[in-house]
C-alpha positions as CSV (number, residue, x, y, z in Angstrom):
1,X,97.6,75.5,71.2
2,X,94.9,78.2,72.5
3,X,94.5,81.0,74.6
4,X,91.8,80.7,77.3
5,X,90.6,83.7,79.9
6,X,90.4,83.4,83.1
7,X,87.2,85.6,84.5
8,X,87.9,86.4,87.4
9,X,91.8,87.4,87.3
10,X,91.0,88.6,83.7
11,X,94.1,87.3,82.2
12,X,94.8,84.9,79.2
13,X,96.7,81.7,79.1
14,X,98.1,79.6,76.8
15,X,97.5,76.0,76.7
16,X,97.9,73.3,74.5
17,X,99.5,69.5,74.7
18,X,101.7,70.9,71.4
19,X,103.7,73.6,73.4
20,X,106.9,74.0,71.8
21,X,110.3,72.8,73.3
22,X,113.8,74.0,72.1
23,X,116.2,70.5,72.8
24,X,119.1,71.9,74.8
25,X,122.3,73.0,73.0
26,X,125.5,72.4,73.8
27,X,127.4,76.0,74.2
28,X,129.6,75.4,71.5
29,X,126.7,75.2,68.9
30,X,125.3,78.8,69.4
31,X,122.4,79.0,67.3
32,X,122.2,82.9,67.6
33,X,126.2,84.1,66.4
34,X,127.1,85.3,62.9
35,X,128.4,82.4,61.0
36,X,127.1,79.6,62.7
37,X,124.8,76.8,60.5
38,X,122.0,77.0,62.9
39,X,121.8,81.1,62.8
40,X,121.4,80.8,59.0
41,X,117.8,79.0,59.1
42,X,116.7,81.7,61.6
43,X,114.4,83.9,59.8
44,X,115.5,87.3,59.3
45,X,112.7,90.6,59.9
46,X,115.3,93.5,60.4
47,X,118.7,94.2,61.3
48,X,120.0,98.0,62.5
49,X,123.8,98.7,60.7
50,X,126.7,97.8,62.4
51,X,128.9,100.3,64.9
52,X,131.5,97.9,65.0
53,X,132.6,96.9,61.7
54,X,130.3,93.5,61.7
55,X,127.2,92.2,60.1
56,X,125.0,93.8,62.0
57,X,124.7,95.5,65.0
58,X,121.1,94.2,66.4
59,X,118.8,92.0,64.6
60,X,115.3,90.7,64.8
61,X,114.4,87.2,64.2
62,X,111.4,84.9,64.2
63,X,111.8,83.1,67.3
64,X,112.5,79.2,66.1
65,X,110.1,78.2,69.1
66,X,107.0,80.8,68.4
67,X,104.3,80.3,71.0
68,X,102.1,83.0,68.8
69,X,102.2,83.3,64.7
70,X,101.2,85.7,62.3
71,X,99.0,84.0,60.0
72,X,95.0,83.5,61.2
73,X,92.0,85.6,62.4
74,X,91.3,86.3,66.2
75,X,88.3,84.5,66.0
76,X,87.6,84.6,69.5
77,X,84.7,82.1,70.7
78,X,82.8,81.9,74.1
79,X,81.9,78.6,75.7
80,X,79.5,79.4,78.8
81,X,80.7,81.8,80.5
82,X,84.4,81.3,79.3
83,X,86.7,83.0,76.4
84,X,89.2,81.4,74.2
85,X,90.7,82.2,70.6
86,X,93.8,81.6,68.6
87,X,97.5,82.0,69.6
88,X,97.6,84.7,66.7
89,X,100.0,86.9,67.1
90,X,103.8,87.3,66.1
91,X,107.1,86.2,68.6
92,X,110.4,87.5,67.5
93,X,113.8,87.4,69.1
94,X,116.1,90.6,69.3
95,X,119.2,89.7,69.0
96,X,121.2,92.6,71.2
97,X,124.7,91.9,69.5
98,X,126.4,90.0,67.3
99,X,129.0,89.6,69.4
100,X,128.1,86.2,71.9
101,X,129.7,88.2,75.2
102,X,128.6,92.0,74.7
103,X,125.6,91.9,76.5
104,X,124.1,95.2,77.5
105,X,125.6,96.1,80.5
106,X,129.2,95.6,79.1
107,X,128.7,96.6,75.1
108,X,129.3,100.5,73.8
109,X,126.6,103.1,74.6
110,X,126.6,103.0,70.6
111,X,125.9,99.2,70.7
112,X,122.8,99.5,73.4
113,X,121.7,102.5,71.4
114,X,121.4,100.3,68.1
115,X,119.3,97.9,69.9
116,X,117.0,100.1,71.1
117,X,116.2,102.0,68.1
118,X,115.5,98.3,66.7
119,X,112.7,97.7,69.7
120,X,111.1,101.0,68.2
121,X,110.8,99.9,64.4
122,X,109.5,96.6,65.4
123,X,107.2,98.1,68.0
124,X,105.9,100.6,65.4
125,X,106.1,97.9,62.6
126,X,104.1,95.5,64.5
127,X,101.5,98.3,65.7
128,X,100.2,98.6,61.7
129,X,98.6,95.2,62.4
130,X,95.4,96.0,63.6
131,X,94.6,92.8,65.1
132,X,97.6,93.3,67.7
133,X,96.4,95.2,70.7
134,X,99.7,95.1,72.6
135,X,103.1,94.8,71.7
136,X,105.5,93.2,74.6
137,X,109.7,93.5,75.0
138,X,111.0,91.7,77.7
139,X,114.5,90.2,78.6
140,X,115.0,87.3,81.2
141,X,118.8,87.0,82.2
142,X,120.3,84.0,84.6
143,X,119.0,81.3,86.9
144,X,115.6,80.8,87.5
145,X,114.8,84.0,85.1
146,X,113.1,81.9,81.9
147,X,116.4,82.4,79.8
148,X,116.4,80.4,76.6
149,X,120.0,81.2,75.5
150,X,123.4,82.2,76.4
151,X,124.1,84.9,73.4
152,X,122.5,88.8,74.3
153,X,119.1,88.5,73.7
154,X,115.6,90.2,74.2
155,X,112.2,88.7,73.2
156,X,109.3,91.0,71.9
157,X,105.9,89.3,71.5
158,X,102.3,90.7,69.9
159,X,99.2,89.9,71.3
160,X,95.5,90.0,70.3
161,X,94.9,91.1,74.1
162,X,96.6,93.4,76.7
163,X,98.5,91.8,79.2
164,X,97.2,92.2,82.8
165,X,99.8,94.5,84.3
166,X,99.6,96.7,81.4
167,X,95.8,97.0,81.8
168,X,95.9,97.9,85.1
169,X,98.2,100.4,84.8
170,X,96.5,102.2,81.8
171,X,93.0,102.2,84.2
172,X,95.0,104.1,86.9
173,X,96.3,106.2,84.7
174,X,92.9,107.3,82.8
175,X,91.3,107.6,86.6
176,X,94.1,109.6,87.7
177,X,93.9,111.7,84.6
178,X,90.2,112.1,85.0
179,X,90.7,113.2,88.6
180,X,93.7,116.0,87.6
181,X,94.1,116.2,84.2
182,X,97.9,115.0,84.6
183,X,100.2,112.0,84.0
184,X,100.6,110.2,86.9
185,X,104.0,108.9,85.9
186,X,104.9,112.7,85.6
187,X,103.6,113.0,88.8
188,X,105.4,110.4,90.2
189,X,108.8,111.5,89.1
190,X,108.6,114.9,89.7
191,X,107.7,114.3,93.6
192,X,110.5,111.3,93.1
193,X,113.3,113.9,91.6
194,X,112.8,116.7,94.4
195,X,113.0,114.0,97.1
196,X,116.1,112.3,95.7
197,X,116.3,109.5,98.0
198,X,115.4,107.0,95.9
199,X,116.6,108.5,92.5
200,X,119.2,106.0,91.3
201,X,121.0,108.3,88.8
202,X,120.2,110.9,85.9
203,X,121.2,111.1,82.4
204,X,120.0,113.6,80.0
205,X,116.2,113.1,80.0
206,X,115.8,109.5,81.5
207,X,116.1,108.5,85.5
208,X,116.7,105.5,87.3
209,X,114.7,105.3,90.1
210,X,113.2,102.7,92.7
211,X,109.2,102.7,93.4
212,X,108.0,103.8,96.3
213,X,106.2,100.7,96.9
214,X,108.7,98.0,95.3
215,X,107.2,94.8,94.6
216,X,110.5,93.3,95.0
217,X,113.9,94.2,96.7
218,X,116.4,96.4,94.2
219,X,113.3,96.9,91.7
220,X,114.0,99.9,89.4
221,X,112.2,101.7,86.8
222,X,113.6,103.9,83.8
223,X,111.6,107.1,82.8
224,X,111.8,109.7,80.5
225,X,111.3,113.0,82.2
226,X,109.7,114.5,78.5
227,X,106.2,113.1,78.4
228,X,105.3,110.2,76.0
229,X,103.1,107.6,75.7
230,X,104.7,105.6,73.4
231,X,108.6,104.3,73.9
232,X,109.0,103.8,69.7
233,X,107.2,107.5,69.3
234,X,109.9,108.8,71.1
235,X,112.4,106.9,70.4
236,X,112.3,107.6,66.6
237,X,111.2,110.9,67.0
238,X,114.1,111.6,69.0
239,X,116.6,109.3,68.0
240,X,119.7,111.6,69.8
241,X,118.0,110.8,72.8
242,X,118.7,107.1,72.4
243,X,122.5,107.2,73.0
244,X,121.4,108.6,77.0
245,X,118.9,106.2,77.4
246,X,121.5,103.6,76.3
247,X,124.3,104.4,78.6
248,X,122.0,104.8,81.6
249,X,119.9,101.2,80.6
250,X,123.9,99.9,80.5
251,X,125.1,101.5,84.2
252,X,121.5,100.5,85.9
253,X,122.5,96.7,84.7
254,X,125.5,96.9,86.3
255,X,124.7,98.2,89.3
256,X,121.9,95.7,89.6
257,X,124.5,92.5,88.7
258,X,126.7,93.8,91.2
259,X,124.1,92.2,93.9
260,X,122.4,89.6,91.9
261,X,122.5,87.8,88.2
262,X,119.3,87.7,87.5
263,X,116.7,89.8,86.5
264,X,113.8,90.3,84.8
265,X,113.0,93.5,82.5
266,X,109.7,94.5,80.5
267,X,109.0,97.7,78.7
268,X,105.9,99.1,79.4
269,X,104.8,101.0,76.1
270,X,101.4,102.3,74.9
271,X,98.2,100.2,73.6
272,X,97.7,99.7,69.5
273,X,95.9,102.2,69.0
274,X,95.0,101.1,65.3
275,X,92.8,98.4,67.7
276,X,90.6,101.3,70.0
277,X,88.1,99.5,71.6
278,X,85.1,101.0,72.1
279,X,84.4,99.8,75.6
280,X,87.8,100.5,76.9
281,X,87.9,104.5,77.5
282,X,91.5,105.1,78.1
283,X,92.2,105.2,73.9
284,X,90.7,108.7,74.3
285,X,93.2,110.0,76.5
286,X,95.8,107.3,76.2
287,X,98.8,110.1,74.7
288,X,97.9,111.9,77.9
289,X,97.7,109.9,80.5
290,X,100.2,107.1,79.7
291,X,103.7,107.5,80.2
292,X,106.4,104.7,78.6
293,X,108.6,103.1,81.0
294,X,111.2,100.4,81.5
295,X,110.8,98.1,85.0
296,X,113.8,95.8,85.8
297,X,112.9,93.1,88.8
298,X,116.2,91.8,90.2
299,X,115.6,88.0,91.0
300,X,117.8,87.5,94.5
301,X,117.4,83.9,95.2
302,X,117.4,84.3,99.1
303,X,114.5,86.7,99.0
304,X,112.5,84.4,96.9
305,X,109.6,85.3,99.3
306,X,109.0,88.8,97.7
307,X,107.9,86.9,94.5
308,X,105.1,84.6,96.3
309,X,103.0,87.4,97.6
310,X,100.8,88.2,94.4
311,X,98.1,89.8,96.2
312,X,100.3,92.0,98.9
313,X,103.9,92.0,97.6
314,X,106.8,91.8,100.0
315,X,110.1,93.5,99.9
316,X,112.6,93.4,102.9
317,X,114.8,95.9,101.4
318,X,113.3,99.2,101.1
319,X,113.5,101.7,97.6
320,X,115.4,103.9,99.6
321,X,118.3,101.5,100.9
322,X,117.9,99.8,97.6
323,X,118.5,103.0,96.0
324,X,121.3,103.6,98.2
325,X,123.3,100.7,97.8
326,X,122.3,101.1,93.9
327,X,124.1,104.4,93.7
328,X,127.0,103.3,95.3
329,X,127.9,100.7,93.6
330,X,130.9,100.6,91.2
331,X,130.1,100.8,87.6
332,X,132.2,101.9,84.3
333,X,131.8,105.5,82.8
């Protein structure tokens, strides 16, 4: 198994004829619940304390069918005009809850909160690795999302290169800086909060908005209005902060399932610094003009059209409707 670059998209790929498969299991045998014979060979990283009297109230695992792994050198070798190296890197699963049905649109604010303060440690763990460049937290949920099991999970994976999305959102960022000196995220949700009409809801410092030019009907970001590049900077550098961001991560969930089960979410943090390169210029400005964010793309099987459209996305629900319909829809306090 390999990573190869494509030149002219600029992205990497993973290949290999030894690609890991998990064998399906049945729902009885949960491999991922406290107790059970299977969750015993996982191997443990770090757990946060319980809120609720259990084991644990989030943990981190290494996932039992790693596409990357921690032991190796980059390594990375050019044949003609091509690149390929290692599937170095590290591939852990975040287990959300012990409990198999609290996931985090129907677990306690306290619950959410104690997962997300375990993203930031393994972010900022995985960041002292200097031959990680980006470190990636994403959850797939339902049909057609990717999900590989049934208990609350996330998946958080480092790489040896920055993912393509990421990469061109920290260009746009360092232009936009260079052109006036501000975040463009701030930007963006300052002229978002005075126009309203797509803001989704507030909660202390974070808001729930949709883009102005969603790539897909109902998508929705999460921002904190106080300026930081880096989600586990402030997330353990403000760790009362957590509980908001919890409780509003947990209401945007349920507004989103009221129209669809399925979703992707990714959270977009800052570059490893500890790995500057010198011929990427954004490092120098990168706590400046970078601004950590959470996206959540609802998948909505009937508009499977808006994810087709790579080069010109398509939405036939606009952010303002979408917002809308978001706000009014009936979620717990």
């Amino acid at each position: 198994m390999e990573l190869r670059k494509d030149p002219l998209t600029r992205s990497w790929v993973m290949t290999g004829d030894d690609l890991p498969e998990l064998a399906p299991r049945p729902e009885t045998e949960c491999r991922l619940c406290p107790g059970s014979p299977e969750q015993a060979k996982l191997q443990q990283i770090s757990t946060r304390p319980s809120v609720q009297g259990g084991p644990w109230s989030a943990r981190a695992v290494v996932h039992p069918g790693a596409v990357y792994h921690i032991e190796g050198r980059i390594d990375r070798r050019g044949e003609g005009i091509y690149d390929r190296m290692p599937n170095v890197g590290a591939h852990e699963l975040l287990i959300e809850n012990p409990k198999h049905d609290r996931q985090l649109w129907n677990a306690g604010d306290a619950e959410v909160e104690q997962f997300l303060l375990l993203v930031a440690q393994r972010i900022q763990d995985l960041k002292g690795d200097a031959r990680f460049r980006y470190i990636s937290v994403f959850k797939n949920f339902g049909p057609g999302s990717g999900q590989e099991f049934a208990h609350p999970n996330s998946q958080l994976t480092a790489t040896t290169f920055i993912p393509r999305r990421v990469l061109y959102e920290l260009r746009a960022g360092l232009d936009y800086y260079n052109q006036k000196e501000r975040c463009v995220f701030c930007d963006i949700l300052a002229q978002e909060t005075a126009a309203s009409t797509r803001i989704i809801e507030v909660r202390g410092d974070f808001v729930a908005a949709c883009p102005y030019a969603s790539r897909a009907p109902y998508e929705t970001w999460i921002l904190s209005r106080a300026h930081d590049s880096s989600f586990e900077h402030h997330a353990l550098n403000h760790p009362q902060s957590m509980r908001d961001l919890a409780g509003l991560l947990r209401r945007t969930l349920q507004r989103i399932r009221t129209l669809t089960e399925s979703f992707h979410m990714v959270l977009h943090t800052s570059p490893n610094k500890f790995h500057a390169s010198a011929s990427l210029g954004y490092w120098q400005t990168l706590d400046e003009d970078y601004h950590w964010h959470i996206e959540i793309l609802p998948i909505l099987a009937a508009k499977a059209k808006s994810y087709t459209f790579k080069e010109v996305y398509y939405s036939p629900v606009t952010p303002e409707t979408a917002a809308a319909r978001l706000r009014e829809a009936s979620v717990e306090i």
